[in-house]
C-alpha positions in Angstrom: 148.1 188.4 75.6 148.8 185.2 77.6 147.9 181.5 76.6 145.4 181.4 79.1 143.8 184.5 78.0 144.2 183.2 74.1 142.3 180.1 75.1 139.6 182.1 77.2 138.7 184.2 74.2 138.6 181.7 71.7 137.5 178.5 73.8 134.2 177.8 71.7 136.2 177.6 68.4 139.2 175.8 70.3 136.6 173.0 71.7 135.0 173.0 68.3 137.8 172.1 66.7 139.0 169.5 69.3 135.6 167.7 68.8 136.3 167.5 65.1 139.8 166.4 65.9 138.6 163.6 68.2 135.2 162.4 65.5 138.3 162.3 62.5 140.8 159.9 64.6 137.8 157.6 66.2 136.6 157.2 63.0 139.8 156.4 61.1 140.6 154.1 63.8 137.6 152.4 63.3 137.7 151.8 59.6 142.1 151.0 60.0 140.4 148.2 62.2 138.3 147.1 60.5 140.0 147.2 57.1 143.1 145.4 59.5 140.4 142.9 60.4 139.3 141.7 57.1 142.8 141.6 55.3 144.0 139.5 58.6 141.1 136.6 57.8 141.4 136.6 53.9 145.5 136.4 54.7 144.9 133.7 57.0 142.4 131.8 54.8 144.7 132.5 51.4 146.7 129.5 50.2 149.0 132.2 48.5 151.4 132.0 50.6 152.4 128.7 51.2 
């Protein structure tokens, strides 16, 4: 069996799988941002540090 056969016979699961692939890094990218986002204004409005 080649690769290109192995991906014919199993290219509904493979794209499945890519798709959930895809959703979990676009949605962990979103919330890094926006957790990134918030920490960078409450760092810069802290008086902590200086």
């Amino acid at each position: 069996m080649s690769f290109i056969e192995f991906v014919q016979e199993r290219w509904s699961v493979l794209s499945f799988l890519a798709y959930q692939h895809l959703s979990l890094v676009v949605q962990t990218l979103a919330i890094a941002t926006l957790l990134a986002i918030v920490l960078g204004v409450l760092a810069y409005r802290s008086s902590f540090g200086t």
